[in-house]
C-alpha positions as CSV (number, residue, x, y, z in Angstrom):
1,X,19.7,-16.3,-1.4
2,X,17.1,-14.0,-3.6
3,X,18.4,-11.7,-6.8
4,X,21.0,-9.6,-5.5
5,X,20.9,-6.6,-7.2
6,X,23.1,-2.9,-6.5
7,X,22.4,-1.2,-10.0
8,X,20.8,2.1,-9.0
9,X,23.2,4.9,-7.8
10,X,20.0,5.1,-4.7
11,X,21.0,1.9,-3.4
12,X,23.2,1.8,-0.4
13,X,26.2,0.5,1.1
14,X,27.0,0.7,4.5
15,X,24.7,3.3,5.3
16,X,26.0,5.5,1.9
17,X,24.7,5.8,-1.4
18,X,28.8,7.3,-2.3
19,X,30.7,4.8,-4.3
20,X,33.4,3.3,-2.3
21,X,36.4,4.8,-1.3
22,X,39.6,3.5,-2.8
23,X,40.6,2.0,1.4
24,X,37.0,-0.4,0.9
25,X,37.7,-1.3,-2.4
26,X,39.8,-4.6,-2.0
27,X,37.1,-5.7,0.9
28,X,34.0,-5.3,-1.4
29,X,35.8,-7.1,-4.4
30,X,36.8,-9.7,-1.7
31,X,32.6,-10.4,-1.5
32,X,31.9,-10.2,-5.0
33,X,33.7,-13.6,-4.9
34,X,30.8,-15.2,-2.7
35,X,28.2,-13.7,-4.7
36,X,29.1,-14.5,-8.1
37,X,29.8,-17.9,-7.3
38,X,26.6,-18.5,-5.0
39,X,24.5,-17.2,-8.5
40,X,26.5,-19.1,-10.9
41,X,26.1,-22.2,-8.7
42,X,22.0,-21.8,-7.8
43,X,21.7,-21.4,-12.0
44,X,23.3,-24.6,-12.8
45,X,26.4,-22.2,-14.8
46,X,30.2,-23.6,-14.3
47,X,33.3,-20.8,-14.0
48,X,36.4,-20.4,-12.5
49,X,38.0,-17.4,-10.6
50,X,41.2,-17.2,-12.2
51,X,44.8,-14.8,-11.0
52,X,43.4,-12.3,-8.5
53,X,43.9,-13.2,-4.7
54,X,44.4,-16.6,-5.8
55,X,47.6,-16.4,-6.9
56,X,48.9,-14.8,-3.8
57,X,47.3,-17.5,-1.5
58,X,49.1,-20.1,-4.0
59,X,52.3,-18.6,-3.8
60,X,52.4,-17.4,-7.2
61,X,52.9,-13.8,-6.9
62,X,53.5,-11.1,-4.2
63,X,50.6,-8.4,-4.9
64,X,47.5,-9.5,-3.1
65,X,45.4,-6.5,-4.3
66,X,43.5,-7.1,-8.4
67,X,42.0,-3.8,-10.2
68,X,39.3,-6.2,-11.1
69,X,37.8,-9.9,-10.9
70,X,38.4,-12.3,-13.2
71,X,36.4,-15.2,-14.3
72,X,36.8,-17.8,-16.7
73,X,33.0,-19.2,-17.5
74,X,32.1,-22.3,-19.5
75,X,31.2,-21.1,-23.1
76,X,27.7,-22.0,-23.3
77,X,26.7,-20.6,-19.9
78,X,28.3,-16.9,-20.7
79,X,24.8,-15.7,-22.1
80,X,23.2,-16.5,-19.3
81,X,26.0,-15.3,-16.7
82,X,26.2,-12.5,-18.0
83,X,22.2,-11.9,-17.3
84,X,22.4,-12.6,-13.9
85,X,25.4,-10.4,-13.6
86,X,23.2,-8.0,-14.9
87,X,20.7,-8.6,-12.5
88,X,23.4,-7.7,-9.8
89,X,23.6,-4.4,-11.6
90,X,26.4,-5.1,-13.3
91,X,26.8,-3.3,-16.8
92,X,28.5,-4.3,-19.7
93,X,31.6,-2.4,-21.1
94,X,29.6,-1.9,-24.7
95,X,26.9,-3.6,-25.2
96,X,27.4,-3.4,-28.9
97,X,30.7,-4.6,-28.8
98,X,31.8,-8.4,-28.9
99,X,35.4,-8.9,-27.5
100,X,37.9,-11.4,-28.5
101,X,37.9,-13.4,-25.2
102,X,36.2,-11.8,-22.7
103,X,33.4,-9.3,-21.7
104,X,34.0,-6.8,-19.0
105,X,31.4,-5.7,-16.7
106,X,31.4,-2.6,-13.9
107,X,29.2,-2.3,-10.9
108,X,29.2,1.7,-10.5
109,X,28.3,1.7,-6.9
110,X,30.1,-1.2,-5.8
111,X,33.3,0.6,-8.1
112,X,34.2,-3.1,-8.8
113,X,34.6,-4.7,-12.3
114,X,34.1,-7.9,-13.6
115,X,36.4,-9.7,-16.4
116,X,34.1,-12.5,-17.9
117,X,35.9,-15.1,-19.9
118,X,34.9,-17.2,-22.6
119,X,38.4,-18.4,-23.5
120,X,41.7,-17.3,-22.3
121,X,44.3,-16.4,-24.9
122,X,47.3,-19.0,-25.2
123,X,45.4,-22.3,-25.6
124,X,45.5,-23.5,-29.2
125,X,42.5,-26.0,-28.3
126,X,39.0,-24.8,-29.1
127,X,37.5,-22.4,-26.2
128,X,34.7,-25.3,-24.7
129,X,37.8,-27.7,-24.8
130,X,40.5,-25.3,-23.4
131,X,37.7,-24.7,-20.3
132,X,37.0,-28.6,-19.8
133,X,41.1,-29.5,-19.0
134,X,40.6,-25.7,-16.7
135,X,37.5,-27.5,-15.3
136,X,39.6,-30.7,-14.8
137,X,42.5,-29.5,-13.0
138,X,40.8,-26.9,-10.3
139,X,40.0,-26.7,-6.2
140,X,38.2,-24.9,-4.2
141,X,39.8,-22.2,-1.9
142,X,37.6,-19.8,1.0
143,X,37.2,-16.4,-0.2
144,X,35.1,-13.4,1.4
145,X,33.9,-16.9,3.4
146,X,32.8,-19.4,0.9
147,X,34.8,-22.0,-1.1
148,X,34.6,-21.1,-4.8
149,X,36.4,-22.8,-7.6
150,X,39.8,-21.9,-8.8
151,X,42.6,-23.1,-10.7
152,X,45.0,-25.8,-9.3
153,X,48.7,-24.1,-8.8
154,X,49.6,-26.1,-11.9
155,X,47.0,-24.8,-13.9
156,X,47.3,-21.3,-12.3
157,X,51.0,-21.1,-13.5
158,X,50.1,-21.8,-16.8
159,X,47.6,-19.3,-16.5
160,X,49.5,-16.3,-15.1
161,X,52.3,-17.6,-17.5
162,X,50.2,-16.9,-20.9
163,X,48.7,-13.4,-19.5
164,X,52.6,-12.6,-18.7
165,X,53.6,-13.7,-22.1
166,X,50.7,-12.4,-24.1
167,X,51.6,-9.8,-26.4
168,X,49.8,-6.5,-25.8
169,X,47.5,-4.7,-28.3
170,X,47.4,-1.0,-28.1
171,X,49.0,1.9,-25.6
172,X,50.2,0.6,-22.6
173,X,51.2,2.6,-19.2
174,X,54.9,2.1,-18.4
175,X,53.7,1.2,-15.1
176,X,51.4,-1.3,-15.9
177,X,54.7,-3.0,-18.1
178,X,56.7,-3.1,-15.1
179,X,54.1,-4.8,-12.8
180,X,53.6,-7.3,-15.6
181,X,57.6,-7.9,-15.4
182,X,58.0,-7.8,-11.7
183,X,55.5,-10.2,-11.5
184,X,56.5,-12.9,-14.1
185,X,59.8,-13.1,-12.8
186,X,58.4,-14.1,-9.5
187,X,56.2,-16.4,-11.1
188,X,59.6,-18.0,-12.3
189,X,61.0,-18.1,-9.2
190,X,58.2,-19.4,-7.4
191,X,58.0,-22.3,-9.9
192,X,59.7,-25.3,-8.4
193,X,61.8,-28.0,-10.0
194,X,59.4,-30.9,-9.0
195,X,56.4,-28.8,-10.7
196,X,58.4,-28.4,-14.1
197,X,57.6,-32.3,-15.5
198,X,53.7,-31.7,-14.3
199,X,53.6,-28.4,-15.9
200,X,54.8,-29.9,-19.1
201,X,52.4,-32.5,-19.5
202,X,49.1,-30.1,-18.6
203,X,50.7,-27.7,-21.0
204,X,51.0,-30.6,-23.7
205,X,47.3,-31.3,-22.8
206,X,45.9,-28.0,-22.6
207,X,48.0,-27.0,-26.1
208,X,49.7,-24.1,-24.8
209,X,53.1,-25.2,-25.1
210,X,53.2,-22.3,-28.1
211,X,52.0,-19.5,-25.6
212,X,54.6,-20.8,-22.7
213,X,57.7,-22.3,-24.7
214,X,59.4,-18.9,-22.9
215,X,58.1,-19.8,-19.8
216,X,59.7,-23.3,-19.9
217,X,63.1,-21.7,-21.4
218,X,63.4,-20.3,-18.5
219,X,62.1,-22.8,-15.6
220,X,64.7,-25.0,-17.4
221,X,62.7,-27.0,-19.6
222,X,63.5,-26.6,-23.8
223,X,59.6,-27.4,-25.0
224,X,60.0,-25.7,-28.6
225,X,60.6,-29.1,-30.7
226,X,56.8,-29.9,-28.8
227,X,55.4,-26.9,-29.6
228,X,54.1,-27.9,-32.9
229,X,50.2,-27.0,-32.9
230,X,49.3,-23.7,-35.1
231,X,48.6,-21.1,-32.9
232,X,44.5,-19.6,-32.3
233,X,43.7,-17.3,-34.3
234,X,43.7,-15.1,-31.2
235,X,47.3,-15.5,-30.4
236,X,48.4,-15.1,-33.9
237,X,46.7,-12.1,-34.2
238,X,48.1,-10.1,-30.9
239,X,51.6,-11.6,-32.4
240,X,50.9,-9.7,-35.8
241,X,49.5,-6.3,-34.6
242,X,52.0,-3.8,-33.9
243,X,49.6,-1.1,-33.0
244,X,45.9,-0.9,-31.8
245,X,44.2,-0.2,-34.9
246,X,45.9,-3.1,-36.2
247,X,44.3,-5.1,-33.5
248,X,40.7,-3.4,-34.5
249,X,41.7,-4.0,-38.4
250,X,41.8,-7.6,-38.0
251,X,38.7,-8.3,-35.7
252,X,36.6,-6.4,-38.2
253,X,37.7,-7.9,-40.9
254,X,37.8,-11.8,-39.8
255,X,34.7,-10.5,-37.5
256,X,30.9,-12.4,-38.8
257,X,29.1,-10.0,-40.8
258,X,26.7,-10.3,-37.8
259,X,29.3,-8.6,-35.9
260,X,31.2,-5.6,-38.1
261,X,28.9,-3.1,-37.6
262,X,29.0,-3.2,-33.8
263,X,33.2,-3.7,-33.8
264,X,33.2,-0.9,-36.3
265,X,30.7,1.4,-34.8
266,X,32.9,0.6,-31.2
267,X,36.5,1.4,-33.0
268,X,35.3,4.9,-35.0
269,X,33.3,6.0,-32.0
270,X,33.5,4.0,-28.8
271,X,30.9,5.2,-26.2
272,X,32.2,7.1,-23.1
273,X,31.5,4.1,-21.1
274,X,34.1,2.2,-23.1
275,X,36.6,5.4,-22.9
276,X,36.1,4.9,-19.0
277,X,36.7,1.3,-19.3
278,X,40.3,1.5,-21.4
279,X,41.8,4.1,-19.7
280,X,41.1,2.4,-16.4
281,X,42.5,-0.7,-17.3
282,X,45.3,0.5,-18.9
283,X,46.3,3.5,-16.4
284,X,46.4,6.4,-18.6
285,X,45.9,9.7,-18.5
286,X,41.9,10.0,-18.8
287,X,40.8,12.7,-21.0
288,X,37.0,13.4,-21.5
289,X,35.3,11.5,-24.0
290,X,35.7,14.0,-26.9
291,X,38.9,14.6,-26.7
292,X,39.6,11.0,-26.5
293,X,37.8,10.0,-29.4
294,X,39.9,12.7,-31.4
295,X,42.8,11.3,-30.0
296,X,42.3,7.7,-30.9
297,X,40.9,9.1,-34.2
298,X,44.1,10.7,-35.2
299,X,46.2,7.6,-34.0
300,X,43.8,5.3,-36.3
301,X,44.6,7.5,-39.4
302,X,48.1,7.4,-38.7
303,X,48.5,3.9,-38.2
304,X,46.4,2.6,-40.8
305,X,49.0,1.9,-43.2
306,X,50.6,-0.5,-40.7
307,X,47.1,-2.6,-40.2
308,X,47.0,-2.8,-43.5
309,X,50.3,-4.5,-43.4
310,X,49.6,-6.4,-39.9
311,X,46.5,-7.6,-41.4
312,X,48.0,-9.3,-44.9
313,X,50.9,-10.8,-42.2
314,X,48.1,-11.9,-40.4
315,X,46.2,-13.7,-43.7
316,X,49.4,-15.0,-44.8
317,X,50.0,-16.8,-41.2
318,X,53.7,-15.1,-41.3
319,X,55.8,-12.7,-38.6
320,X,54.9,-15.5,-36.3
């Protein structure tokens, strides 16, 4: 298959140049599966489609529709998946800003967005180690027709049970809290006795017995005299920020110098690309980009006394 690319708003889909409507929007993110993994695979480049329509083929969840596409990608091939997602016409959220875990790309005209992870929040190991046991313990599983690697259900659980359990950083829609709720609950249920044991020991391998002790609590299984390992500096930093400028306060600050400029250019004036990007993910009210920025400006200044706080809690290793 040659370079697949939709990046111009001239290209066409189905006979339309129009983004796609909201009814197609589940069927074209159900062949961005294929594609991905057919590029990633012809460029030598390991990842793994993690939650989405996995989860609900595994038995995991309910909801069988994602906002987006998640995919966990071997640390040392990200620079060079994220060039060929490029090359699909994929662009990234801000190109000047380097997030925690993952980078998120958007195909306008396909209206689908990619989640690229180099790590996933939860694992204390270090992110090319956490990704080897995730490479260890996956399958393959036919979506939009081809077989492309994802987690094993035991994996999968521990997956869905970190993003359940990760504490949030910023403003959150009340809807998007429920969903999160509704659907770690039936990732409870779902988990059966027989997997508890197996779960225990991939947890103890992958070092996320910290991130999932609640998990266990409540599958039955008391892991906190096992969960001994100090957390990433990740997870201790979304337990420590109580607001979003916290959460910006901290990157900055423990950020390379390589790197500050770009996170601090991104938090004092994020580009209305990245505006677009946040308030879709998080479901709020979208305001245009000025009004946004003044928004977020005002909320900065008044929580800046509590990053200052959040940040010397999160120096000290306490409030954990």
């Amino acid at each position: 298959m040659g370079t697949v690319k939709f990046a111009s708003g001239r290209n066409q889909i189905a006979g339309s140049d129009q983004k796609a409507r909201p009814m197609q929007r589940e069927h074209i993110m159900e062949l961005v599966y294929p594609l991905i993994a057919d590029v990633a695979e012809k460029s030598g480049l390991r990842c793994v489609f993690i939650k989405g329509t996995t989860l609900q083929a595994q038995g995991l969840r309910t909801r069988v529709a994602s906002v987006d596409v998640d995919v966990w990608v071997a640390p040392h091939d990200m620079p060079a998946f994220i060039v060929r997602l490029e090359a699909m016409g994929f662009g990234r959220r801000d190109p000047a800003l380097a997030l925690w875990h993952s980078t998120t790309l958007r195909n306008d005209v396909m209206g689908v967005e990619v989640d690229a992870h180099h790590y996933f929040p939860g694992s204390d190991l270090q992110p090319h180690e956490s990704f080897e046991v995730l490479w260890a313990n996956t399958e393959r599983r036919a979506i939009g027709g081809k077989h492309v690697v994802v987690p094993n259900v035991l994996a999968h659980t521990l997956i869905a049970a970190m993003h359940a359990l990760r504490p949030e950083t910023g403003e959150v829609s009340a809807d998007r809290e429920l969903l999160r709720a509704l659907e770690y609950r039936e990732l409870v249920e779902a988990t059966e006795a027989h997997r508890v044991q197996p779960l225990f020991l991939l947890a103890a391998e992958w070092k996320v017995l910290r991130s999932t002790s609640k998990f266990f609590a409540d599958v039955g299984l008391d892991v906190t005299a096992s969960a001994v390992e100090e957390p990433s500096p990740d997870w201790r930093m979304r337990q420590v920020a109580t607001t979003r400028t916290s959460f910006w306060f901290i990157q900055i600050s423990t950020a390379p110098w390589s790197k500050k400029a770009g996170l601090l250019a991104a938090a004092l004036w994020p580009s209305s690309r990245a505006i677009d990007f946040g308030d879709r993910s998080n479901s709020l009210i979208r305001l245009s980009p000025p009004m946004s920025r003044l928004r977020r400006a005002g909320r900065g200044v008044a929580d800046l006394r509590a990053a200052v706080r959040d940040y010397a809690r999160y120096r000290k290793g306490t409030g954990l």
